[in-house]
C-alpha positions as CSV (number, residue, x, y, z in Angstrom):
1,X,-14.7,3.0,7.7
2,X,-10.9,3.5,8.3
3,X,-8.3,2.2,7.4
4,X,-7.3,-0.2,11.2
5,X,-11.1,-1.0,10.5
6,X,-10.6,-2.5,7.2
7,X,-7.5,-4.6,8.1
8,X,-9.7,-6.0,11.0
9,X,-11.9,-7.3,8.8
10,X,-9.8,-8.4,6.4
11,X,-8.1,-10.5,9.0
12,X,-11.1,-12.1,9.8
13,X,-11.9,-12.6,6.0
14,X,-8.3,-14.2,5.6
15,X,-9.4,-16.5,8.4
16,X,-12.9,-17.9,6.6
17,X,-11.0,-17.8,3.4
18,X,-8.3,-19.9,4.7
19,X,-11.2,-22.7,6.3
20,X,-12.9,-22.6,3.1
21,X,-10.2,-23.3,0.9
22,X,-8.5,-25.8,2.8
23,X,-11.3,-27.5,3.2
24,X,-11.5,-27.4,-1.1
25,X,-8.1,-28.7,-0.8
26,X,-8.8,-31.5,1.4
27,X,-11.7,-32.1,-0.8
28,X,-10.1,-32.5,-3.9
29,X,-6.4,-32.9,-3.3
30,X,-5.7,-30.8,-6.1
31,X,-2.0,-28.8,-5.3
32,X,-2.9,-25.8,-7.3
33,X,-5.8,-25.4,-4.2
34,X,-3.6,-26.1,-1.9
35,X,-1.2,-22.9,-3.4
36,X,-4.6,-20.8,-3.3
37,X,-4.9,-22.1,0.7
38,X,-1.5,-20.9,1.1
39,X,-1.9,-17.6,-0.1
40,X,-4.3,-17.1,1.8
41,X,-2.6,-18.0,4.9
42,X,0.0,-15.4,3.9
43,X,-3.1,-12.9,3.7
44,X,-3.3,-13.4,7.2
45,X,0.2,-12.9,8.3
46,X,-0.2,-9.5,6.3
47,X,-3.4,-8.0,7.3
48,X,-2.3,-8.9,10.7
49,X,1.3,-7.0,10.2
50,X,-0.3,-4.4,8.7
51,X,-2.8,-3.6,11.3
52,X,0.2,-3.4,13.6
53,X,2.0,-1.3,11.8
54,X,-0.8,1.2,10.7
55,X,-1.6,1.0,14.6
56,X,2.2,2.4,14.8
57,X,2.1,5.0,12.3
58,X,-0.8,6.6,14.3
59,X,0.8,7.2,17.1
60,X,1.5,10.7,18.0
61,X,5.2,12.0,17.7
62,X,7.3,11.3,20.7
63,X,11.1,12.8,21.9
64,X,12.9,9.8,19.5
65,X,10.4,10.6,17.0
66,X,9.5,14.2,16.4
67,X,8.1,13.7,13.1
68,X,5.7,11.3,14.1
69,X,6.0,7.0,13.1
70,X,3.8,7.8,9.8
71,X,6.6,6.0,7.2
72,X,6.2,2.5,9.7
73,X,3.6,1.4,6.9
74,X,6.3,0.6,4.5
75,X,7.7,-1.9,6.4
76,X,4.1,-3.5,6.6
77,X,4.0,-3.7,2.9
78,X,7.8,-5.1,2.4
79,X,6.7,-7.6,5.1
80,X,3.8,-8.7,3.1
81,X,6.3,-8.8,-0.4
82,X,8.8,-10.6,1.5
83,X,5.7,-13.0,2.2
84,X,4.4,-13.3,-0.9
85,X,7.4,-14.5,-2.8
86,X,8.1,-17.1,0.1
87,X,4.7,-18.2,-0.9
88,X,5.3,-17.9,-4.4
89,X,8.6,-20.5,-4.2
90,X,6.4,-22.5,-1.9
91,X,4.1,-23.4,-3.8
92,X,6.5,-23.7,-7.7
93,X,8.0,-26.6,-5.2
94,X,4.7,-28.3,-4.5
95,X,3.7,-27.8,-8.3
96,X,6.7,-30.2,-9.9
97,X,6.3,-32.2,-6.9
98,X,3.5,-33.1,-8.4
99,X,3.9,-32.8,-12.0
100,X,6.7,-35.4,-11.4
101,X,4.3,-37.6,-9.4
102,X,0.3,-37.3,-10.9
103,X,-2.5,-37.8,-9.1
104,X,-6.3,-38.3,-9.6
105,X,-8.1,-35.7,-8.4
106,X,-11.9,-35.8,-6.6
107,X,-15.0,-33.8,-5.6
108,X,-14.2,-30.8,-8.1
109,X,-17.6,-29.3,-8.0
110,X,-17.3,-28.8,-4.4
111,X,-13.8,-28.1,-4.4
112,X,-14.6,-25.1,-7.4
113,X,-17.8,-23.7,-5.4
114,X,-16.0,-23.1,-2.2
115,X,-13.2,-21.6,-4.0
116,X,-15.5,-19.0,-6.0
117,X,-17.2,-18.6,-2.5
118,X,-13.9,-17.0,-1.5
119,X,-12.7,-15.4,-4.4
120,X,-16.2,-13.5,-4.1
121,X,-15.4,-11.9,-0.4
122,X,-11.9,-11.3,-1.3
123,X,-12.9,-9.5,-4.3
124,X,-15.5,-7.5,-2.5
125,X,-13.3,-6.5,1.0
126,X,-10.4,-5.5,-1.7
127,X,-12.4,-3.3,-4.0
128,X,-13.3,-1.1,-0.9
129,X,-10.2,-1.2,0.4
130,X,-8.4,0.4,-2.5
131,X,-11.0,3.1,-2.2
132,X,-10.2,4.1,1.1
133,X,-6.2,3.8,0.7
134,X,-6.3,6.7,-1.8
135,X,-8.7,8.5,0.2
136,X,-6.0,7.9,3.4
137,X,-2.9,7.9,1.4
138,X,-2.1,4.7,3.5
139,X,0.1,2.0,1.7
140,X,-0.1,-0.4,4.0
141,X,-3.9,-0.7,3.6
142,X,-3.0,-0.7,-0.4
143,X,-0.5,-3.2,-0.4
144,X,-2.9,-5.6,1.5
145,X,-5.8,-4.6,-0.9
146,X,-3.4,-5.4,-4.1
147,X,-2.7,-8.6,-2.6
148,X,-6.4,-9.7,-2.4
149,X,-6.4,-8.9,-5.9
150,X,-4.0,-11.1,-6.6
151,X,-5.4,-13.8,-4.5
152,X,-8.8,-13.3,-6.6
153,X,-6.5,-13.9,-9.6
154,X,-4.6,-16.8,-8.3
155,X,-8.3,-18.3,-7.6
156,X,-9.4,-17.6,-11.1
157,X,-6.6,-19.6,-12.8
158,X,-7.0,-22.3,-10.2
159,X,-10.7,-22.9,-10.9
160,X,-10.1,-22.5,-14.6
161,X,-7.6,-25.3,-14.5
162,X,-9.8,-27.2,-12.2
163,X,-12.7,-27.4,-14.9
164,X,-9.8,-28.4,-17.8
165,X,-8.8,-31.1,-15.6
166,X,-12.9,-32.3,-15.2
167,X,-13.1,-31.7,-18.8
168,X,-10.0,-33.0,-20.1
169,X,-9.0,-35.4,-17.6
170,X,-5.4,-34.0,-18.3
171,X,-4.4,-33.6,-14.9
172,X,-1.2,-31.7,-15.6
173,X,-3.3,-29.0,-15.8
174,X,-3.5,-29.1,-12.1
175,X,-0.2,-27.9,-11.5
176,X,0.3,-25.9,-14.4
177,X,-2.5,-23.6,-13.0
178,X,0.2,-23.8,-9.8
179,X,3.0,-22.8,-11.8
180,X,1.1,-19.5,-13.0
181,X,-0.6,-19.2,-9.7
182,X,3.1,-18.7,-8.3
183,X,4.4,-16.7,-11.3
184,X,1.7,-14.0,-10.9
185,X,2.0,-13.4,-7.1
186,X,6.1,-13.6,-7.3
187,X,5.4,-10.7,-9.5
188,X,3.2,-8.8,-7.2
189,X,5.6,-9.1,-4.4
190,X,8.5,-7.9,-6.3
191,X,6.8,-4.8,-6.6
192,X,5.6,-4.4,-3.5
193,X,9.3,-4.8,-2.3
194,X,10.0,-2.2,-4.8
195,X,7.4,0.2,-3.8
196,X,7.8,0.0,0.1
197,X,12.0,0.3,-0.7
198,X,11.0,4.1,-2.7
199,X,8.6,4.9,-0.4
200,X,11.6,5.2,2.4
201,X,13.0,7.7,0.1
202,X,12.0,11.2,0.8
203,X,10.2,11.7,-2.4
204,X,8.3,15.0,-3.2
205,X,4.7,15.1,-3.1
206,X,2.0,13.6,-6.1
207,X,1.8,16.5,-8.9
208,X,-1.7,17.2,-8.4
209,X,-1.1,18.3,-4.3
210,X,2.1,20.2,-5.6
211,X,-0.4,22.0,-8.6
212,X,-2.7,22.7,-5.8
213,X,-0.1,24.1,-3.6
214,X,0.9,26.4,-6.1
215,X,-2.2,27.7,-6.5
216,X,-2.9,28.8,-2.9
217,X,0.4,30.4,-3.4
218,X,-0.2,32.2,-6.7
219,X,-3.8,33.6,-4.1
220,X,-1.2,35.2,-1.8
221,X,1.5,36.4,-3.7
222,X,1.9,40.1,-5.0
223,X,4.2,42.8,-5.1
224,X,4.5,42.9,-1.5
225,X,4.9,39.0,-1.1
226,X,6.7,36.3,-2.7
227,X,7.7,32.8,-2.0
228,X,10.5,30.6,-2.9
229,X,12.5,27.6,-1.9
230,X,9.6,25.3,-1.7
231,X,10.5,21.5,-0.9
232,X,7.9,19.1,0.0
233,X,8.1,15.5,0.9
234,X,5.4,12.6,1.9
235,X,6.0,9.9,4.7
236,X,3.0,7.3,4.6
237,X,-0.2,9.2,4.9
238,X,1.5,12.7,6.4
239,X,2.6,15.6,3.3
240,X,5.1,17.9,4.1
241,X,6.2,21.0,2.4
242,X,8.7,23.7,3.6
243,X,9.1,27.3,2.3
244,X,10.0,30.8,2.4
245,X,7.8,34.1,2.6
246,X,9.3,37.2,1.7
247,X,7.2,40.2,2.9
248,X,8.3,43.9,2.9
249,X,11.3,45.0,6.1
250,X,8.9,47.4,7.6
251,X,5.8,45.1,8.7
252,X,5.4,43.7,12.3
253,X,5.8,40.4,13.5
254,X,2.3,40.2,14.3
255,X,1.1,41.3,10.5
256,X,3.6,39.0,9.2
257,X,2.7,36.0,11.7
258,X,-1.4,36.9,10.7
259,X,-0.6,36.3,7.0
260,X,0.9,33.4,7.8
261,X,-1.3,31.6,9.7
262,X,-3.5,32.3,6.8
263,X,-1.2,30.7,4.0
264,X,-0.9,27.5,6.5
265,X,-4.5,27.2,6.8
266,X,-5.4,27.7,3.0
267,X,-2.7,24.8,2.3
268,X,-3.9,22.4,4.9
269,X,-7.2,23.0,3.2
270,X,-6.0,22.1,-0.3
271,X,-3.8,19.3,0.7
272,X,-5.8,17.2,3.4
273,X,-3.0,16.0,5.8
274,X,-0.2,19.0,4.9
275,X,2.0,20.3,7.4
276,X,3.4,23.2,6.3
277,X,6.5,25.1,8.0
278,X,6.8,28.7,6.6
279,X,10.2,30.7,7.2
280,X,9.5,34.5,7.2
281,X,12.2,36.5,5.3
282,X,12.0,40.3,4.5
283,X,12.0,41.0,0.7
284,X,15.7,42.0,0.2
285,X,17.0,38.9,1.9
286,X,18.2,35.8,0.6
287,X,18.1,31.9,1.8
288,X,21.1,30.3,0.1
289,X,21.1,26.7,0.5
290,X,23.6,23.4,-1.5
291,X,26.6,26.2,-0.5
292,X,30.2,24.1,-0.7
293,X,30.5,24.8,2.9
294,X,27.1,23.7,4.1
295,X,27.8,20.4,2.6
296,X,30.8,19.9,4.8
């Protein structure tokens, strides 16, 4: 499945978890399943977002965007941070609301079932969503599955406070479990904030696709051919790596242009998603780049 298809089901996931936990809500009245609901309903808002901006990213580069849209899935996991803490103050708000004012709560076994019910499909949709984000290299689709995690979580302490209120009949407990529920996605959306605000940065690629790199290049270099000046970036899913090939003054374009096209399809193999753009230099020449007067 890829990666639009999972955020198309995990809108339609965020919708049935939304009914059922609202209706646990309404059920019990218990404000630390109302803060679950919430979340939920930010799910939505960021599986939706997501899917738009993953929609985005695919599209193929244009005049205004030669390098393609591939970094638009950053701003779908910001959105989602930005989200999540809203949610987060949201629902600390709601929680002394009601530690201030206690109420009884009701119909806690149903209320705990239908929570558990979707806790369950979150858990499920997000476990195979964070195996197909590292197979795509797509942080949008990560940053959506880390947040059903979290929602998982936040379920977990709400049903565990649930059954100390039934067992206790302490109903602070209610929204204490609130209180935590809010602590532990604020955190979460921090660092997705964090994460989407490097991932703008033109960062060099993951050490294992740089180590496999250098290993196609240690196939084709010898005496008559060397590289240097290797940069490499990543934006979203796309890898990028820039470099120079020295080959001896007296071979032909075409021989040179062969070799090449051999080196760019040997890294494109290694490095699923690589675009590699290979400057051909004769042996005795040098590239100088970070020159005082290049940086005028």
């Amino acid at each position: 499945m890829q990666v639009a298809s999972y955020l198309k089901l995990s809108v339609a996931i965020a919708v049935a978890t939304i009914v059922l936990k609202t209706g646990a809500w309404w059920l019990t009245d218990s404000v630390s399943l109302l803060a679950d609901a919430l979340e939920s309903l930010v799910n939505l808002a960021g599986a939706t977002f997501a899917l738009a901006m993953v929609t985005l990213a695919a599209q193929p580069p244009d005049e205004e965007h030669p390098y393609g849209h591939h970094k638009a899935e950053y701003f779908s996991s910001g959105f989602e941070g930005v989200l999540i803490i809203t949610a987060a103050l949201g629902i600390t708000v709601a929680a002394v609301q009601r530690w201030l004012q206690p109420q009884p709560l009701e119909s806690l076994g149903l209320g705990v079932v239908l929570s558990v019910v979707s806790s369950a499909m979150n858990g499920g949709l997000a476990w195979a969503m964070l195996r197909t984000a590292r197979q795509h290299h797509s942080i949008a689709l990560e940053a959506d599955a880390r947040h059903l995690i979290t929602d998982v979580w936040t379920s977990a302490g709400v049903v565990l406070g649930l059954i100390g209120v039934s067992l206790t009949g302490w109903t602070w407990l209610d929204p204490l479990a609130a209180v935590l529920v809010a602590m532990n996605i604020l955190r979460e959306g921090v660092s997705l904030l964090r994460r989407s605000a490097d991932g703008l940065m033109d960062h060099a690629l993951e050490p294992e696709h740089q180590q496999a790199i250098e290993r196609v290049l240690n196939e084709f270099a010898h005496h008559t051919i060397r590289f240097d000046h290797m940069a490499s970036r990543r934006a979203g899913a796309r890898r990028y790596v820039d470099l120079h090939m020295h080959m001896p003054s007296n071979w032909t374009l075409q021989r040179a242009a062969a070799v090449r096209t051999d080196l760019e399809q040997a890294l494109m193999s290694a490095v699923p998603g690589l675009r590699a753009s290979i400057q051909l230099l004769p042996m005795d020449v040098e590239a100088h780049f970070n020159d005082e007067k290049d940086l005028i």
